[in-house]
Residue, then its C-alpha position, 0 to 999 in steps of 0.5 A: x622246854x622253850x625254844x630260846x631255853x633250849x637252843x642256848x643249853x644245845x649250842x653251849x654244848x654242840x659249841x664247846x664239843x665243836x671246838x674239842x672235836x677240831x683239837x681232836x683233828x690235829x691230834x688224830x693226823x699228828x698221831x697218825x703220822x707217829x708225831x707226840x702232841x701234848x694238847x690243852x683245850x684250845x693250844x697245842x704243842x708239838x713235842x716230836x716231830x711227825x713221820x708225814x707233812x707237818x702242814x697236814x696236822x696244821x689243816x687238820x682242825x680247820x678242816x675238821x671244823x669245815x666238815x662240821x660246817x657242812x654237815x650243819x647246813x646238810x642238816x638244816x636243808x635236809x631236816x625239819x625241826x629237831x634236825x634243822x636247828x641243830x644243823x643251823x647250831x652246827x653251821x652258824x658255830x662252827x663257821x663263826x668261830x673259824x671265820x672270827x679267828x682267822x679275822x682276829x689272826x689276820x688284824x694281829x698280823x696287820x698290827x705287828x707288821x705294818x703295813x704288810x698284809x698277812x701271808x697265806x703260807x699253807x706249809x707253816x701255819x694253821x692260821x694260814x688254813x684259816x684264812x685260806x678257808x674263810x670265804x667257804x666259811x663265809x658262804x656257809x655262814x651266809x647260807x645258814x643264816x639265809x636258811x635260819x628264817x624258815x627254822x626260826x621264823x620270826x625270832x630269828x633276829x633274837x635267836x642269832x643276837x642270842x647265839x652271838x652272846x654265846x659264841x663269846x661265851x664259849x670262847x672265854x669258857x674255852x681260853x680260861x680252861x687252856x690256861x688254867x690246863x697249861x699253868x698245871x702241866x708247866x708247873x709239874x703238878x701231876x694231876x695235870x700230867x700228859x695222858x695219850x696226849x692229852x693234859x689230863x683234865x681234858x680227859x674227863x671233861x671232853x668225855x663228860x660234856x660228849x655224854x651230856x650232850x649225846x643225853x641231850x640230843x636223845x632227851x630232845x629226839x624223844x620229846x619231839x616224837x611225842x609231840x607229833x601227831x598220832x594217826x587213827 
């Protein structure tokens, strides 16, 4: 498969399963603490309150999406090939997605309340562990895209015009799936009925898009093997 055709189908889904996987972390922590959550793909919604602190399951996505950033970069550092793209797809999303909404929420601030600059309240808000987080996200973004020139070589202004396109994709992909989410659960229908904390169809699409993607990954791993050099 060509680099370009191969990147975009990886990180659509490293992408999408990146954003479920920080929705996961407010879940686990809210869990943990014996609080009830009914989540969408990308909201939330609080219907008992947790044992613990409350702030714990706000950081709990920012946090979980600065450990994929992390280990994005570990991998593009530490890995050749196969490896080191998936590291730079890890890195350069998650970074840019966090990094973008704590911007985005940050401007909606500034718009609604001039000319108050936005508050950084870590007990209140997730928001606000965006912002708190955004230079670190920052320098990952920074680092990854210093890093992508010895991964990409020559396309690599192509390749991050390219992923940009995506993110947006990725986005709009996610946001339209929520509401369509919430409008079932809201209106009562039972096929989108709260399961383990889930609304239901987020269920069997999360676990189909992990499949396809560790598929992916395996399919990839395995044509990288093959093309490799066989000593005599």
């Amino acid at each position: 498969m060509p680099l370009i055709r191969r990147l975009a189908v990886l990180y659509l889904l490293v992408g999408y399963c990146s954003t479920q996987l920080h929705e996961l972390g407010h879940w686990l922590v809210a869990t943990a603490f014996g609080g009830g959550l009914v989540m969408g793909f990308d909201r939330w919604m609080l219907v008992s309150h947790p044992h613990g602190p409350l702030w714990a399951v706000w950081a709990a996505g920012p946090l979980t999406t600065l450990t994929l950033s992390l280990a994005g970069l570990t991998l593009m550092f530490r890995s050749r090939r196969l490896g080191a793209e998936g590291g730079f797809i890890l890195a350069f999303f998650n970074s840019l997605f966090d990094l973008s909404s704590a911007v985005s929420n940050a401007a909606m601030g500034i718009v609604r309340h001039p000319p108050t600059p936005p508050q950084i309240d870590l007990l209140s808000s997730e928001s606000s562990w965006k912002l708190a987080l955004a230079p670190a996200f920052m320098v990952i973004l920074a680092l990854a895209l210093w890093r992508s020139d010895r991964v990409f070589r020559a396309r690599r202004l192509r390749v991050v015009v390219g992923l940009l396109v995506l993110t947006i994709v990725i986005y709009l992909v996610v946001r339209v799936f929520d509401t369509w989410a919430w409008l079932g659960f809201k209106a009562g229908n039972p096929f989108f009925t709260s399961v383990y904390g889930y609304i239901l169809p987020v269920i069997p699409i999360n676990a189909t898009s992990f499949l396809v993607l560790a598929a992916l990954l395996t399919h990839m791993r395995r044509g990288s093997h093959s093309e490799e050099p066989v000593a005599h």
